[in-house]
MARTOR-665699 format. One record per atom (N, C-alpha, C): z, x, y; atom name. Coordinates in Angstrom, 2 decimals. Example, Ala and Ser with C-alpha at 12.3 -4.5 7.8 and 13.67 -1.06 7.14 Angstrom:
REM MARTOR-665699
c3; c1; c2; doke
7.80; 13.19; -5.69; N
7.80; 12.30; -4.50; CA
7.80; 13.20; -3.30; C
7.08; 12.85; -2.25; N
7.14; 13.67; -1.06; CA
7.87; 12.90; 0.03; C
This chain:
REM MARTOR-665699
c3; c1; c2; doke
3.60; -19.56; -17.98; N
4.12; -18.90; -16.80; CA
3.38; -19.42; -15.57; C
3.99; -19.54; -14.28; N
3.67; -19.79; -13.60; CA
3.87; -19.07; -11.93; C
3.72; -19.39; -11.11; N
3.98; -18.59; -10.03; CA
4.81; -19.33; -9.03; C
5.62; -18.60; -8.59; N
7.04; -19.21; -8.10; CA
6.46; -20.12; -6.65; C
5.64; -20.06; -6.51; N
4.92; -20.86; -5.35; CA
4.43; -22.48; -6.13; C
4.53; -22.28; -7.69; N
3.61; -23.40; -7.03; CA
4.90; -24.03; -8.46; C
5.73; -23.39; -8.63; N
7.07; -24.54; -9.23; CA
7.53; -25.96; -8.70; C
8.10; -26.99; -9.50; N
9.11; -28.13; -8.67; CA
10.23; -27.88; -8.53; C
10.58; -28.44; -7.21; N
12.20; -28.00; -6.66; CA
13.20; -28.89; -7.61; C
13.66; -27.64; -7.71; N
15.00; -28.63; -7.98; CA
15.08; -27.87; -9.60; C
14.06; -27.54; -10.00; N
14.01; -26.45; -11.30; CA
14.77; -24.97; -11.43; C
14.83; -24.82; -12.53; N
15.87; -23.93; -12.79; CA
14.91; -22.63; -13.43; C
14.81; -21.36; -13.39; N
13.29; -20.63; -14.03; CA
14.26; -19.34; -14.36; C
13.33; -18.56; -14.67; N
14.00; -16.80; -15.22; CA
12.17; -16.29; -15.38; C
12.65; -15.37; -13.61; N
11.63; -14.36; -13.50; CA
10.90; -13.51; -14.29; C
9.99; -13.76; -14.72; N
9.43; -12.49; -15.56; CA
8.31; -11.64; -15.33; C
7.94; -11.93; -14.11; N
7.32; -10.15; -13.47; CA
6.72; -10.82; -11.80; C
7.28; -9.79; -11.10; N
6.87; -9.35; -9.71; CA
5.76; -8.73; -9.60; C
4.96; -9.12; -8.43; N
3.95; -7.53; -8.29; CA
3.72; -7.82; -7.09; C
4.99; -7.82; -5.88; N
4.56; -7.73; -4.71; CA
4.53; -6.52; -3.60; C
3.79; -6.37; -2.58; N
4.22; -5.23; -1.98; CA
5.76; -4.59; -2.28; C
5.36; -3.08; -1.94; N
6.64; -2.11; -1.84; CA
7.49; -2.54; -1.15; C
7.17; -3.18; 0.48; N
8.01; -3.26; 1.22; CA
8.85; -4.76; 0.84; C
8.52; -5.82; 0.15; N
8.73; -7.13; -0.17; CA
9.50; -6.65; -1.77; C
9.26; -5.59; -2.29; N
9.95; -5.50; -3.40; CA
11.16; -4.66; -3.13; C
11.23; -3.87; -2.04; N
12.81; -3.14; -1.86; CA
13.46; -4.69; -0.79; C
13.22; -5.36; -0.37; N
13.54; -6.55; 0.05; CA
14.59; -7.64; -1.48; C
13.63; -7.33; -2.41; N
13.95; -8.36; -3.30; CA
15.07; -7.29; -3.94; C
15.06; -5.74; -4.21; N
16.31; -5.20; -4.63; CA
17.50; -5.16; -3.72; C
17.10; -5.50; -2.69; N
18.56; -5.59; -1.64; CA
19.21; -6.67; -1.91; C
18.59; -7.41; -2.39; N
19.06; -9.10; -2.49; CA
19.51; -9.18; -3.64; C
19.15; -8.07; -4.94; N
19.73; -7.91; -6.46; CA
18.74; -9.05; -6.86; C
17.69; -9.35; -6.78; N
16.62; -10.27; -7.30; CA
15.69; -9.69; -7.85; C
15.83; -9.27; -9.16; N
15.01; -8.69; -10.30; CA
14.35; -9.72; -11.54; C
13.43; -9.19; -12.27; N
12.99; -9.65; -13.12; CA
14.30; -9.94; -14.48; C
13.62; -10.87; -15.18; N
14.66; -11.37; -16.10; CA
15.81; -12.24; -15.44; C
15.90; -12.40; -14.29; N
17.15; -13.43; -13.57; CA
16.85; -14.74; -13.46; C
17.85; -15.14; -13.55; N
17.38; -16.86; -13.57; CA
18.26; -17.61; -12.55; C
16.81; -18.35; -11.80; N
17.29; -18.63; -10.15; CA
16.34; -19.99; -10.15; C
17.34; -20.95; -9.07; N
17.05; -22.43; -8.73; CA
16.19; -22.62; -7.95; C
15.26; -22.95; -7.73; N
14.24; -24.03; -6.73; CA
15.05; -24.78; -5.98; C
15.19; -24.26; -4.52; N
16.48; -25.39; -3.95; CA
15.76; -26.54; -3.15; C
14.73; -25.74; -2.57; N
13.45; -26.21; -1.58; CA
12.35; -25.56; -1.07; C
11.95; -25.76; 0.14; N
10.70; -25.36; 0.72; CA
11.48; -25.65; 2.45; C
10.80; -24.13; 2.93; N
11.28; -24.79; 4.66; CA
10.06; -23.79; 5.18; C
9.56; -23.96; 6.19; N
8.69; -23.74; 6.84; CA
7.71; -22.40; 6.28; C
6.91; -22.80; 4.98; N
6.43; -21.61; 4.50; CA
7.17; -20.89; 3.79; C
8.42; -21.41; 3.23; N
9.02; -20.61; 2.38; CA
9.84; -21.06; 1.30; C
10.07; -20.59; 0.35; N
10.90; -21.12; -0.53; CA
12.28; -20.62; -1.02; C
13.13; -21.42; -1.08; N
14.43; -21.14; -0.77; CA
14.75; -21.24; -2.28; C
15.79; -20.37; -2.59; N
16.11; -19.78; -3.90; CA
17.56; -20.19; -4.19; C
18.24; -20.81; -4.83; N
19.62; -20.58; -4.86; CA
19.46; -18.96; -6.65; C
20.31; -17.96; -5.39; N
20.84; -17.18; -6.63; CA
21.96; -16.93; -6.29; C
22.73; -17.62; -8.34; N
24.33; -17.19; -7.98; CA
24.72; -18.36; -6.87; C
25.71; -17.90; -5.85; N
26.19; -18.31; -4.54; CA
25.70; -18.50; -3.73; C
24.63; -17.46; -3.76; N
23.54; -16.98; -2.43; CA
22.40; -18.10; -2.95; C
22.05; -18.55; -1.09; N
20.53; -18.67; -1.27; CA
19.75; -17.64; 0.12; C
18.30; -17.60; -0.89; N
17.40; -16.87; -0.38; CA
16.30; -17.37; -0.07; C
16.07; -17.04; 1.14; N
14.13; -17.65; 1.32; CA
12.83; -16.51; 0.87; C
12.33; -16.80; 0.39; N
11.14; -15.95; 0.04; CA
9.80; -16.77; 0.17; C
8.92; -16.60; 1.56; N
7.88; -16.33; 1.74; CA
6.85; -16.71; 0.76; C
5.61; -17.81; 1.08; N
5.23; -18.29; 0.26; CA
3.96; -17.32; -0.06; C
3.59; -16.40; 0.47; N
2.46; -14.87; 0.17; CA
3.58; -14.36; -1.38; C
4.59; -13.65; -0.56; N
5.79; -12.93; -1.59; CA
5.48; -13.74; -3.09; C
6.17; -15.66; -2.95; N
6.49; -16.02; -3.92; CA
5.13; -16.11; -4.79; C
4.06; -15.95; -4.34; N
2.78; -16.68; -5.87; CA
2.67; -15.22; -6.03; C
3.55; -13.88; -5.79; N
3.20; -13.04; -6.80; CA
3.95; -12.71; -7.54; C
5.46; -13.93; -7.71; N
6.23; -13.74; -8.31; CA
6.04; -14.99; -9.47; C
5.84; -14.67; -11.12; N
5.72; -15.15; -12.48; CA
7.12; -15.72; -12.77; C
7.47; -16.90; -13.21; N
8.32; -17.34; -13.64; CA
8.35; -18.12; -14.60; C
9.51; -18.43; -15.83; N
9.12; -19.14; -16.87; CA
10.38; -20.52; -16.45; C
10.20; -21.68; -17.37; N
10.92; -22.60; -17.33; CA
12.54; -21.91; -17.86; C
13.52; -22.29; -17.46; N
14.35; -21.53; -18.64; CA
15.24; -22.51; -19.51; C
15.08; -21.70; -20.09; N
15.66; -22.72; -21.80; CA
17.06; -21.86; -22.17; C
């Protein structure tokens, strides 16, 4: 496992545990970005890392992302 900060783009992963602030974690349920989901490495833009989930992409904050655990997914 690793931490979503320090993944390669362009990888494909499935979250398996958060532990970021309250306010950064009702952020990530607005967005429907929970543990167990499996979401793309699209890039990096100014301090942040951009998520493709689904349709949507998302930026998440490179503090946010190294407290978010992710596995390769198979």
């Amino acid at each position: 496992m690793e931490s979503l900060n320090d993944v390669k783009i362009g990888g494909t992963y499935t979250i398996q545990w958060m532990m970021c602030s309250p306010h950064t974690m009702e952020m990530m349920k607005s967005h429907e970005l929970e543990e167990g989901m499996t979401v793309r490495v699209v890039g990096e833009f100014y301090g942040s890392v951009i998520l493709g989930v689904g349709d949507k992409r998302l930026a998440i904050g490179k503090d946010a992302a190294k407290d978010i655990k992710v596995s390769s997914f198979s």
